[in-house]
N, CA and C atoms as an extended XYZ file, in Angstrom:
537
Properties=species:S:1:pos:R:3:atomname:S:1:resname:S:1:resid:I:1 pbc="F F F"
N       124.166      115.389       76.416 N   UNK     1
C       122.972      115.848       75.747 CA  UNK     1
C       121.824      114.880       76.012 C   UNK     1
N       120.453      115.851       75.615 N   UNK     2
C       119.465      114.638       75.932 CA  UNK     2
C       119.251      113.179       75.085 C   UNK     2
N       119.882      113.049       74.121 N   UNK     3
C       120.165      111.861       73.082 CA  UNK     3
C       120.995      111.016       73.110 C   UNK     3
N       122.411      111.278       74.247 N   UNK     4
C       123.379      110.421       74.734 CA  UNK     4
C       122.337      110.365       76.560 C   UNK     4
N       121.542      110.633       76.735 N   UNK     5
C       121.015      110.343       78.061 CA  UNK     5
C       119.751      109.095       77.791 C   UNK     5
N       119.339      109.254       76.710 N   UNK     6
C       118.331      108.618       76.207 CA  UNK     6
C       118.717      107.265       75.577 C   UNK     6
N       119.909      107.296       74.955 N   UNK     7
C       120.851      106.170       74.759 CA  UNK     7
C       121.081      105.006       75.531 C   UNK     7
N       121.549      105.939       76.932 N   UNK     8
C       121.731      105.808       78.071 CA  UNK     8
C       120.335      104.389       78.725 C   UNK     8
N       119.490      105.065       78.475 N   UNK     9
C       118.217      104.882       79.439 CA  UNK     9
C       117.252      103.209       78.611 C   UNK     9
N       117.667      103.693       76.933 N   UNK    10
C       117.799      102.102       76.228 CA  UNK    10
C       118.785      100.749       76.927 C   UNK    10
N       119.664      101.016       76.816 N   UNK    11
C       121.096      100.060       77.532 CA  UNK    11
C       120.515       99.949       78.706 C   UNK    11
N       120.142      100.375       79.486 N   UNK    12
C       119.896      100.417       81.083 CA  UNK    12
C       118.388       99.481       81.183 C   UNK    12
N       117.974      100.155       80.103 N   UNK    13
C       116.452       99.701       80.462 CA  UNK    13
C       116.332       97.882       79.896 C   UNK    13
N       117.111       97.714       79.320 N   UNK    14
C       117.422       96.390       78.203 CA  UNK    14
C       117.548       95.334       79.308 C   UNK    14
N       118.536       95.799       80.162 N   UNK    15
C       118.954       95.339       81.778 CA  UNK    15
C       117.635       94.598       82.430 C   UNK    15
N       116.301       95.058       82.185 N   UNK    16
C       115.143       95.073       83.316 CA  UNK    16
C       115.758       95.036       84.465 C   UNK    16
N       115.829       96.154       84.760 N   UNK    17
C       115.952       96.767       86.544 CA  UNK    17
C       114.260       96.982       86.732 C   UNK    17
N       114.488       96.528       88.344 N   UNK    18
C       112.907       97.038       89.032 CA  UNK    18
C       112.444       98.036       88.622 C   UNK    18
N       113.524       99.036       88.861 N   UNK    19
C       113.840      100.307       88.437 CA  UNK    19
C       114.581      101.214       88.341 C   UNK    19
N       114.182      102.588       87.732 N   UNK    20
C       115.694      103.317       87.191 CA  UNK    20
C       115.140      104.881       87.913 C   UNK    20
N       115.805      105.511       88.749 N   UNK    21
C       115.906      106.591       89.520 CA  UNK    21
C       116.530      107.210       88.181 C   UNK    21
N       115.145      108.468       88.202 N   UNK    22
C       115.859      109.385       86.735 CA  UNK    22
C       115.701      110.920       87.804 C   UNK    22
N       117.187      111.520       88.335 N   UNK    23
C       117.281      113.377       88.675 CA  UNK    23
C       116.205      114.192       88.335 C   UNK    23
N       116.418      115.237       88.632 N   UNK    24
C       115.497      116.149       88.627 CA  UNK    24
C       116.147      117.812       88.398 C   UNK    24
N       117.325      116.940       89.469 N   UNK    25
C       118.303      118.630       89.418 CA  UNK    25
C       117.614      119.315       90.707 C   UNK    25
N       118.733      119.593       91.337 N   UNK    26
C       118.288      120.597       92.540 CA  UNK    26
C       117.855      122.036       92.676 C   UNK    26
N       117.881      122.304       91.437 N   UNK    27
C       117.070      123.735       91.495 CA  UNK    27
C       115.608      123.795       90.306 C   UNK    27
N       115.375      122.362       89.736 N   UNK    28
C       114.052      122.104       88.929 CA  UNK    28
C       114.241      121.988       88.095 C   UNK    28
N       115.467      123.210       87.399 N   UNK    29
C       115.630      123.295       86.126 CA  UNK    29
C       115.562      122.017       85.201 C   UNK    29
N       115.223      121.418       85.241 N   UNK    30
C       115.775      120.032       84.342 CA  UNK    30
C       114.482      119.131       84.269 C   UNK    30
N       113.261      119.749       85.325 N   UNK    31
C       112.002      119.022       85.373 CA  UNK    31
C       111.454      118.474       84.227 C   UNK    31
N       111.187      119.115       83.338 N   UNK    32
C       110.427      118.324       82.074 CA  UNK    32
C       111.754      117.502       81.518 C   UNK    32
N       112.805      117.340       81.280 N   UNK    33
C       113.731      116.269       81.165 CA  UNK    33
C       113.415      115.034       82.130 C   UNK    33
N       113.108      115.273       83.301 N   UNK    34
C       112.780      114.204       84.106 CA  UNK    34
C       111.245      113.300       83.773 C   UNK    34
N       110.361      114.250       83.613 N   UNK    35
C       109.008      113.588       82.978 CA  UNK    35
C       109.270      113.321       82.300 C   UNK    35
N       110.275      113.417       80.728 N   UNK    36
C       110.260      113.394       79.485 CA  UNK    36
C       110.700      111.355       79.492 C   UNK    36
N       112.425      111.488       80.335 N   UNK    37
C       112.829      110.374       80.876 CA  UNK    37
C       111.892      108.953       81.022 C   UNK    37
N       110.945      109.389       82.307 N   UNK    38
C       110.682      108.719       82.961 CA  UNK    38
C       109.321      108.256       82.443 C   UNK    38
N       108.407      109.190       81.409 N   UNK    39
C       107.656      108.431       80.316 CA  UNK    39
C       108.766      107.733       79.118 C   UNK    39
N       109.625      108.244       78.875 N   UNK    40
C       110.344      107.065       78.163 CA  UNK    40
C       110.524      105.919       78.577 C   UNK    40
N       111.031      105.528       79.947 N   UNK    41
C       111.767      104.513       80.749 CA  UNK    41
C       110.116      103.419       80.594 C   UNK    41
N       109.282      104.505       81.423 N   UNK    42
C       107.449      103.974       81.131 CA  UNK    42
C       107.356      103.193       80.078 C   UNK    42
N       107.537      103.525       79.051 N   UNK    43
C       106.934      102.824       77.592 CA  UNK    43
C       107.466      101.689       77.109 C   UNK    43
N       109.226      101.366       77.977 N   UNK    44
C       110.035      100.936       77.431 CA  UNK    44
C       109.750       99.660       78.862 C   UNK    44
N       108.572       99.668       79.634 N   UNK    45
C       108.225       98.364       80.293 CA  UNK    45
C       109.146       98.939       81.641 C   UNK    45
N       109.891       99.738       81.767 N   UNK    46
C       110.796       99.766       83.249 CA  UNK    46
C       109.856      100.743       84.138 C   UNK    46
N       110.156      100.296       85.350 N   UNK    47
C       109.632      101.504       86.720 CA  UNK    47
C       110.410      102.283       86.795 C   UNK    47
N       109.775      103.801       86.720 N   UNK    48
C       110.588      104.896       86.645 CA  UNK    48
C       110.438      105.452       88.066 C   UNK    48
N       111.528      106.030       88.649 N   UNK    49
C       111.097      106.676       89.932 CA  UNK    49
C       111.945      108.290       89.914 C   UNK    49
N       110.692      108.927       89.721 N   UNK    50
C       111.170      110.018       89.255 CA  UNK    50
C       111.331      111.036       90.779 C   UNK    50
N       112.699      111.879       90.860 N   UNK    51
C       113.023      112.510       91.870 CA  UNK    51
C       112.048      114.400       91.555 C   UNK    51
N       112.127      114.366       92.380 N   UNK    52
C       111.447      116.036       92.974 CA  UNK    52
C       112.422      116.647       94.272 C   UNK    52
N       112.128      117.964       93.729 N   UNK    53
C       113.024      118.548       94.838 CA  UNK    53
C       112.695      119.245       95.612 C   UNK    53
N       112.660      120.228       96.734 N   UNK    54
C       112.249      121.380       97.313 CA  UNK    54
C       113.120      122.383       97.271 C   UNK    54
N       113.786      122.056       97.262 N   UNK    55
C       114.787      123.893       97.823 CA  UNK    55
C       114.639      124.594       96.570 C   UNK    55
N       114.039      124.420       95.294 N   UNK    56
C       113.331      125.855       94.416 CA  UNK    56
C       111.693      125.853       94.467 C   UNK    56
N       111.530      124.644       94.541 N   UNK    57
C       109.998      124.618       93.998 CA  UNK    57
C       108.803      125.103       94.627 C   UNK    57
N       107.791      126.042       94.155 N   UNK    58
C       107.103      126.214       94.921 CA  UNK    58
C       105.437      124.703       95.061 C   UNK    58
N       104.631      125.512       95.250 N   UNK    59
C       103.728      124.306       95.911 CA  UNK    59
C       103.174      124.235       94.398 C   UNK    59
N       102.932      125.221       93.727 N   UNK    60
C       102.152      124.855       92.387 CA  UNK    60
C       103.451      124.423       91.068 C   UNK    60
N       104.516      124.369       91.885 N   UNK    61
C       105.347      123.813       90.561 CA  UNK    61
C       105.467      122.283       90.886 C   UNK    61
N       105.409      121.489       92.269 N   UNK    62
C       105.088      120.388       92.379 CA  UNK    62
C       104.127      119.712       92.066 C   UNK    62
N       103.062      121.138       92.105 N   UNK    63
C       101.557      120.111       91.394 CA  UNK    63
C       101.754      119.569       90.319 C   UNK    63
N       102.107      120.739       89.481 N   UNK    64
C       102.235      120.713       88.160 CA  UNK    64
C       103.046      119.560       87.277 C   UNK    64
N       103.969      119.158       88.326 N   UNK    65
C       105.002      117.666       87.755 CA  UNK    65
C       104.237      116.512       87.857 C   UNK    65
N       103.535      116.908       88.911 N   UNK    66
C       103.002      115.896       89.734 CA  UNK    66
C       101.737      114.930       88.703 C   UNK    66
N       101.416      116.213       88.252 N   UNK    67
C        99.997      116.262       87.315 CA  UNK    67
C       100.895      115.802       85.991 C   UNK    67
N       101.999      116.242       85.421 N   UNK    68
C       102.503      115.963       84.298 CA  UNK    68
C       103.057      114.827       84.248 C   UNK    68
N       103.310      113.967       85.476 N   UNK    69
C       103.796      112.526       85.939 CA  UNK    69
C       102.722      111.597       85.698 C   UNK    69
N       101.561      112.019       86.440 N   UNK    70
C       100.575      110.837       86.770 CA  UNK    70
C        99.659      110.711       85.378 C   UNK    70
N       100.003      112.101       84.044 N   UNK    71
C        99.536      112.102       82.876 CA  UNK    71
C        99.722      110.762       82.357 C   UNK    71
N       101.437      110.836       82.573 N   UNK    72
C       102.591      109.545       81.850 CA  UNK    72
C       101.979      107.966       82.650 C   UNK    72
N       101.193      108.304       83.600 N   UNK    73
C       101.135      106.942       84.044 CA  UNK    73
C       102.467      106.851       85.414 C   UNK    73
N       103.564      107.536       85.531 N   UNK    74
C       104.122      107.449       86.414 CA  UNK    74
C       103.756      107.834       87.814 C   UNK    74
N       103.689      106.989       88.638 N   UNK    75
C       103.484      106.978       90.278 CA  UNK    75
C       104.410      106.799       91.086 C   UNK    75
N       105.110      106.875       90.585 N   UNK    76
C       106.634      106.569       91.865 CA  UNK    76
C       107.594      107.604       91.988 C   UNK    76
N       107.660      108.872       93.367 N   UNK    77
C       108.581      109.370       92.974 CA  UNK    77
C       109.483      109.697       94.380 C   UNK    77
N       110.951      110.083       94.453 N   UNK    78
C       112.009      110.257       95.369 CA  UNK    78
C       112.099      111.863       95.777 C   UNK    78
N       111.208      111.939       96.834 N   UNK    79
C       111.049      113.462       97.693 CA  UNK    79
C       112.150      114.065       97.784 C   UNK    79
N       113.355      114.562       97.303 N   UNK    80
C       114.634      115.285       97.668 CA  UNK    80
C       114.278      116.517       98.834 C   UNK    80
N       115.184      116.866       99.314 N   UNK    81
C       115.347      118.386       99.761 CA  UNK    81
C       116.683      119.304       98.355 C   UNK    81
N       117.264      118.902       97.638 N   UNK    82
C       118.379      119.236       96.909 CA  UNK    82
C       118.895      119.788       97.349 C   UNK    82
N       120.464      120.253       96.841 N   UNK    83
C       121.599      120.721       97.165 CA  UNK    83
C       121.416      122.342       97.245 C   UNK    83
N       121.480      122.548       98.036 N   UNK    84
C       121.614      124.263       98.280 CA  UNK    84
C       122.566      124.573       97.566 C   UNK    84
N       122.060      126.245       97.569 N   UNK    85
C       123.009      126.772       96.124 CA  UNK    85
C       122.965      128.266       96.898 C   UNK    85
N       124.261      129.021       97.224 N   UNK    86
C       123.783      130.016       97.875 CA  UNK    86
C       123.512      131.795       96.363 C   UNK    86
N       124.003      130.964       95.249 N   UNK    87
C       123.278      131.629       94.037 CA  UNK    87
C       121.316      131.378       93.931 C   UNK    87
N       121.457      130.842       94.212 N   UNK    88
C       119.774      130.459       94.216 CA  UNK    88
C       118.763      130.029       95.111 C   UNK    88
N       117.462      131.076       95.422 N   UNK    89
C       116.949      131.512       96.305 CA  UNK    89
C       116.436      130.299       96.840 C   UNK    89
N       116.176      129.555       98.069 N   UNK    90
C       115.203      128.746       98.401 CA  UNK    90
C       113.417      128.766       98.780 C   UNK    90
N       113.210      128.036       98.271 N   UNK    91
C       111.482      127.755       98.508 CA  UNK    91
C       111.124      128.262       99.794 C   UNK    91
N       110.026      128.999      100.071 N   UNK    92
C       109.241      128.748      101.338 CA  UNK    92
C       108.453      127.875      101.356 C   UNK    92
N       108.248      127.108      100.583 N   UNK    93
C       106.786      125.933      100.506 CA  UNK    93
C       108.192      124.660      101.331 C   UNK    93
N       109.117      124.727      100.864 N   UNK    94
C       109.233      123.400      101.225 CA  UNK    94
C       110.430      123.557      101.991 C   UNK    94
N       111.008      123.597      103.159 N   UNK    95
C       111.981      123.581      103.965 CA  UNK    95
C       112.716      122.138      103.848 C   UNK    95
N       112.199      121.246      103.832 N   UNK    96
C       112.903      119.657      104.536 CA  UNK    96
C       112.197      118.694      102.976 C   UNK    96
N       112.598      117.725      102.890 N   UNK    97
C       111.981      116.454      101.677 CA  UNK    97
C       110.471      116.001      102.477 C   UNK    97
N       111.005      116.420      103.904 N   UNK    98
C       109.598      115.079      104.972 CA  UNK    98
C       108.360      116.315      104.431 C   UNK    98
N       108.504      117.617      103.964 N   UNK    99
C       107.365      118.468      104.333 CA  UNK    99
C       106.975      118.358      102.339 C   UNK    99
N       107.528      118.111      101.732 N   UNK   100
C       107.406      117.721       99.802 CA  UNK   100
C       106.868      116.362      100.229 C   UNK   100
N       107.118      115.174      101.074 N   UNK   101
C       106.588      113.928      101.277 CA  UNK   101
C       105.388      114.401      101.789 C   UNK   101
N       104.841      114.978      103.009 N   UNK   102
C       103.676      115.422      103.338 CA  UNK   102
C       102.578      116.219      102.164 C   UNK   102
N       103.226      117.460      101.210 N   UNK   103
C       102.802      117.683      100.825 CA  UNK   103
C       102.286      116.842       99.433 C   UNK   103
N       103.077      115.947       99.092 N   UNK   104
C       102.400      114.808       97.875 CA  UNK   104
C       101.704      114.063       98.138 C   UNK   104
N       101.696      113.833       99.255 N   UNK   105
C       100.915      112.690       99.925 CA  UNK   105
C        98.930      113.377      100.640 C   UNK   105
N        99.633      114.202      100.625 N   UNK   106
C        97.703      115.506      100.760 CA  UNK   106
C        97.433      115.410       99.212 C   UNK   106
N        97.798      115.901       98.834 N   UNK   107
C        97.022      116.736       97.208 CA  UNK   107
C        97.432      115.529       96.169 C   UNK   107
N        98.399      114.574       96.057 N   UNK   108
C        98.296      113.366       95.230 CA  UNK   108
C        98.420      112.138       96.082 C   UNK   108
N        97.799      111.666       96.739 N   UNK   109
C        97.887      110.507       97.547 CA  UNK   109
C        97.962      109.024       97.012 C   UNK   109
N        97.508      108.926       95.313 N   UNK   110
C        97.827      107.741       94.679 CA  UNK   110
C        99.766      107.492       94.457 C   UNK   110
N       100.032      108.840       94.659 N   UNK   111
C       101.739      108.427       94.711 CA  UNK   111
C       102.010      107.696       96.107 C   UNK   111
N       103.311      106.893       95.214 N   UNK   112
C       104.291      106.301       96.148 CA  UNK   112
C       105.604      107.045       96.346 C   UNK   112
N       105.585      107.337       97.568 N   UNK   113
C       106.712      108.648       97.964 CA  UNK   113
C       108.173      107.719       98.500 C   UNK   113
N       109.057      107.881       98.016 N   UNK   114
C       110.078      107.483       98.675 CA  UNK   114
C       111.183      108.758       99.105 C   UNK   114
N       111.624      107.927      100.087 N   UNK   115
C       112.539      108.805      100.953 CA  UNK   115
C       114.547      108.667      100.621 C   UNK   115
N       115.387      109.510      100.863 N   UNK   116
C       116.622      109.366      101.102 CA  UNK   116
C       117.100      109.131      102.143 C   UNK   116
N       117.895      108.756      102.177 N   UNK   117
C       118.869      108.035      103.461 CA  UNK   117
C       120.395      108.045      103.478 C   UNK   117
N       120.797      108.243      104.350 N   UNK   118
C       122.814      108.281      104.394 CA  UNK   118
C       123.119      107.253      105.449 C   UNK   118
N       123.619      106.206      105.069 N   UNK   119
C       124.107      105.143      106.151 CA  UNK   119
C       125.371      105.871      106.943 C   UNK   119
N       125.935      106.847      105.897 N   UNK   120
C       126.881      107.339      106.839 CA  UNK   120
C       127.017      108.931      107.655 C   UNK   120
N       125.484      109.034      107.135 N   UNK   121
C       124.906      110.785      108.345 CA  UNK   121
C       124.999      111.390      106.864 C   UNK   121
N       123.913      112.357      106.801 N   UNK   122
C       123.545      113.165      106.194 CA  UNK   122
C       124.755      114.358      106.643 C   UNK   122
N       125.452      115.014      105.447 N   UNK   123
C       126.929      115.595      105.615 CA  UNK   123
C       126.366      116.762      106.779 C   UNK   123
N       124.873      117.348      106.607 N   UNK   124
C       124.606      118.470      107.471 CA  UNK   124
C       124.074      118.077      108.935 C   UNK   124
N       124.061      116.786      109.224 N   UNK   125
C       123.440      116.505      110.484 CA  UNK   125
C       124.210      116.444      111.747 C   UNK   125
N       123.835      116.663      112.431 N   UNK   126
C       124.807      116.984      113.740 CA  UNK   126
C       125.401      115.581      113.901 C   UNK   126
N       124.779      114.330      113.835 N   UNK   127
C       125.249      113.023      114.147 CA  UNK   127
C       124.106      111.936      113.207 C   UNK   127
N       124.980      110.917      113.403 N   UNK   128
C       123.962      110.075      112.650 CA  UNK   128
C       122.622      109.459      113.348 C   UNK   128
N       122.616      109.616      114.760 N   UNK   129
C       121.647      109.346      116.051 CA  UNK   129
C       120.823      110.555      114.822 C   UNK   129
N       120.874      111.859      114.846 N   UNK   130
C       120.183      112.939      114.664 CA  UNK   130
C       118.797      112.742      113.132 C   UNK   130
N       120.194      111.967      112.387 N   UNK   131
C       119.881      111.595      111.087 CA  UNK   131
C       118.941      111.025      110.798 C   UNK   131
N       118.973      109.866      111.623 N   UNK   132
C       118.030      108.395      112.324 CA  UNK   132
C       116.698      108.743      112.468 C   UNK   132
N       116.568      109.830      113.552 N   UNK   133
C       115.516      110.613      114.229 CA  UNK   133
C       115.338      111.160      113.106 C   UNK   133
N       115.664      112.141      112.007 N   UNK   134
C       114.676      112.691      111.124 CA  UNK   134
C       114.113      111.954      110.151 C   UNK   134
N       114.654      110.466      110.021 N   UNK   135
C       114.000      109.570      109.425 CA  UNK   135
C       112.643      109.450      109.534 C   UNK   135
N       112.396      109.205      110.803 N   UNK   136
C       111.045      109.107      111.658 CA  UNK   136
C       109.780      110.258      110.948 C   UNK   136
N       110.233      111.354      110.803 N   UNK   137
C       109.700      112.479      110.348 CA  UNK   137
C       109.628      112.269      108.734 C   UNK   137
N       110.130      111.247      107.988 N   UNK   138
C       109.942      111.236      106.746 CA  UNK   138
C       108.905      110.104      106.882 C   UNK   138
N       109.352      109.144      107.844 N   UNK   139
C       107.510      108.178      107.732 CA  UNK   139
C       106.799      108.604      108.365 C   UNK   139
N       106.533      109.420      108.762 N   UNK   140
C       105.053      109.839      109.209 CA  UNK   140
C       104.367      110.883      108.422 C   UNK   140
N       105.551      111.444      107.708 N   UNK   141
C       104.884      112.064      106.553 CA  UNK   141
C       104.170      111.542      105.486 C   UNK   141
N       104.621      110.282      105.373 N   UNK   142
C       103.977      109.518      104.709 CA  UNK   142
C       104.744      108.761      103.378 C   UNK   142
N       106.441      108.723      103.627 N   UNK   143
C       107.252      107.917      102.887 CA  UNK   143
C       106.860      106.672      103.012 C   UNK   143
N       107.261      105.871      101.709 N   UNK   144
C       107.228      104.694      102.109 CA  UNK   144
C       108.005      103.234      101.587 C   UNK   144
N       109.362      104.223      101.310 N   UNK   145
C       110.601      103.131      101.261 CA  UNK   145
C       111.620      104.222      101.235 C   UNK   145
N       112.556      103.871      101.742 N   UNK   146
C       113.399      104.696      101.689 CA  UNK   146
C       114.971      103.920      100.735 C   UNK   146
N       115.761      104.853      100.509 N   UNK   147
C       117.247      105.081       99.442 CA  UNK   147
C       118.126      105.318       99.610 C   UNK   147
N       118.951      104.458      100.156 N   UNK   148
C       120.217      105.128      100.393 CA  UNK   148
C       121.157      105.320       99.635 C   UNK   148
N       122.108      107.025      100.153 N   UNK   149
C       123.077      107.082       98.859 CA  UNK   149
C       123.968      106.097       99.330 C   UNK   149
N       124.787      106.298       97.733 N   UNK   150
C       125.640      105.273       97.668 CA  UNK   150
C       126.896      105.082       98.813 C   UNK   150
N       127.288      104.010       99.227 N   UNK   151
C       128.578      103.661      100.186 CA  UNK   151
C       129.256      102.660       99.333 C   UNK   151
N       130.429      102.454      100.244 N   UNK   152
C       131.205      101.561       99.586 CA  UNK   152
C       131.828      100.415      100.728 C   UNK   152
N       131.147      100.703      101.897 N   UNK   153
C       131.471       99.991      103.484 CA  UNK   153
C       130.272       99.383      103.679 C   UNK   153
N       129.948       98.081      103.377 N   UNK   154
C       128.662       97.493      104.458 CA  UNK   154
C       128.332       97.598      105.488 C   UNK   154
N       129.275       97.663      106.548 N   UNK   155
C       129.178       98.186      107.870 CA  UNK   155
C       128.610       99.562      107.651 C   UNK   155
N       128.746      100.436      107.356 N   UNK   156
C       128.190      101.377      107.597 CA  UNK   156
C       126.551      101.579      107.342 C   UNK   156
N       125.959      100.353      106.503 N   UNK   157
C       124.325      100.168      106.352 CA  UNK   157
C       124.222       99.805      106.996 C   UNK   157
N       124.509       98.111      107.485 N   UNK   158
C       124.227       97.699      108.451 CA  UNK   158
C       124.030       98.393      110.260 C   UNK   158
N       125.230       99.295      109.960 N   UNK   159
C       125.083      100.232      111.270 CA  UNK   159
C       123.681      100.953      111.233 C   UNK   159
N       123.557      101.741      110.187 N   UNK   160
C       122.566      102.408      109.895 CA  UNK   160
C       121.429      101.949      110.099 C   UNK   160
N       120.944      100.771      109.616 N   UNK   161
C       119.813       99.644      109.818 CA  UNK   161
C       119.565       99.333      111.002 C   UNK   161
N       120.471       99.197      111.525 N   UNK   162
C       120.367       98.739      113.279 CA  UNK   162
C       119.561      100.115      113.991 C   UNK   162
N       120.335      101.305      113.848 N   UNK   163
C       120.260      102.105      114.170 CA  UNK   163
C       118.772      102.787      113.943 C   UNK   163
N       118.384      102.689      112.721 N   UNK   164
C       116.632      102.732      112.099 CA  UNK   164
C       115.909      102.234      112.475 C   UNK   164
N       116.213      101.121      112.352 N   UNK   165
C       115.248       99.640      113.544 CA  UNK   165
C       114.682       99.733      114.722 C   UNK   165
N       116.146      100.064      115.506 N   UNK   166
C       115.762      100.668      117.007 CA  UNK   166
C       114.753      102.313      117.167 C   UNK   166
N       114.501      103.082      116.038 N   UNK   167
C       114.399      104.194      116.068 CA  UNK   167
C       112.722      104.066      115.865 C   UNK   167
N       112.766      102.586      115.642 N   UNK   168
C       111.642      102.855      115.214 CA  UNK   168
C       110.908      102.443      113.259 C   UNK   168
N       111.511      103.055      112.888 N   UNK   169
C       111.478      102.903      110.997 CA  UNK   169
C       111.362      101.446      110.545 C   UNK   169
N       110.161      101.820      110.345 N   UNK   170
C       109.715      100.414      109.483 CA  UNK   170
C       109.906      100.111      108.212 C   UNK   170
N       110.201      101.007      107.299 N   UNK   171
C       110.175      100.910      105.810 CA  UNK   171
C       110.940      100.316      105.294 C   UNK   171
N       111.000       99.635      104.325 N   UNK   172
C       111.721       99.184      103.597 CA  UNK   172
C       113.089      100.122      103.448 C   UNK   172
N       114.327       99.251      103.176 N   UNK   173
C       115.511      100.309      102.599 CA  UNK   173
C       116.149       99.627      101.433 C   UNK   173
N       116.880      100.452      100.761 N   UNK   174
C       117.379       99.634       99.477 CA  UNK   174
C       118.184      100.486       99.495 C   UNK   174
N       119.551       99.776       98.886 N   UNK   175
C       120.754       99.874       99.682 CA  UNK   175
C       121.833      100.537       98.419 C   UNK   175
N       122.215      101.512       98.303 N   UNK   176
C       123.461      102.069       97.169 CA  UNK   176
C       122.805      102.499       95.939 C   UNK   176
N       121.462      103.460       96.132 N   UNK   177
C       120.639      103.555       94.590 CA  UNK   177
C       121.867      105.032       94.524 C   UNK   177
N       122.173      105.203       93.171 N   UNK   178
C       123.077      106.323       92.752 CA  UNK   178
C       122.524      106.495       91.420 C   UNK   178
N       121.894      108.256       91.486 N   UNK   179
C       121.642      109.013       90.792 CA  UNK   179
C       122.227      108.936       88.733 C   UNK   179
């Protein structure tokens, strides 16, 4: 419930973390829980980095968070593409996270957009070379740190890193953030 999540977000926040990555949910549903969060986390002195998704949202339901975020004072948020659902229809506004990074970065440009990352290949990518390369397409959209999910093999960041490096990708990475 939202009162054992909020519980949650006291204990955590007590911690001073840089910051605390608060969901969104891959089909939106859960959006004003996420603003609600992440002006809590706000008040309570922590950096909130609030996630957004594409595969429901259209272009005026991103404004609209966007606008209900930067109300709270929050500027930091994690571009998803979310989990496909073949119950639930996908967006035409937003195909990929790099084209939700492009589009926040036009119409709210005081945000700081961060990106996702898989040290060990994104489960849908043909290879992790492939993975690497669409990285590229999330900084030029205008990310500007990227997240990787969680691992439990160092080698496999480090691979990854190497692999980014050479590709090109300058951004910052930070290493095992979990939802």
């Amino acid at each position: 419930t939202y009162d054992k999540v909020q519980d949650a977000v006291d204990k955590i926040g007590a911690l001073k973390p840089a910051f605390i990555s608060v969901t969104y949910g891959a089909g939106g549903g859960t959006s004003q829980y996420t603003v609600d969060i992440a002006a809590s986390l706000k008040a309570k002195g922590v950096t909130p980095l609030a996630h957004l998704t594409c595969v429901s949202s259209t272009r005026e339901k991103v404004h609209s968070v966007l606008d209900q975020l930067k109300a709270q004072g929050i500027e930091n948020v994690l571009a998803l593409r979310g989990d496909r659902s073949p119950s639930r229809p996908e967006s035409p506004d937003f195909k990929h996270a790099s084209d939700l990074t492009s589009f926040i970065k036009w119409k709210k440009p005081g945000f700081s957009v961060h990106g996702a990352c898989y040290p060990e290949g994104h489960p849908e990518a043909d290879s992790l070379l492939h993975d690497v390369e669409n990285l590229r397409i999330k900084q030029a959209a205008g990310a500007e740190h990227l997240l990787t999910q969680l691992f439990f093999d160092n080698m496999h960041f480090y691979r990854f890193l190497n692999l980014a490096r050479r590709a090109g990708i300058t951004l910052p990475v930070s290493a095992g953030v979990m939802p």
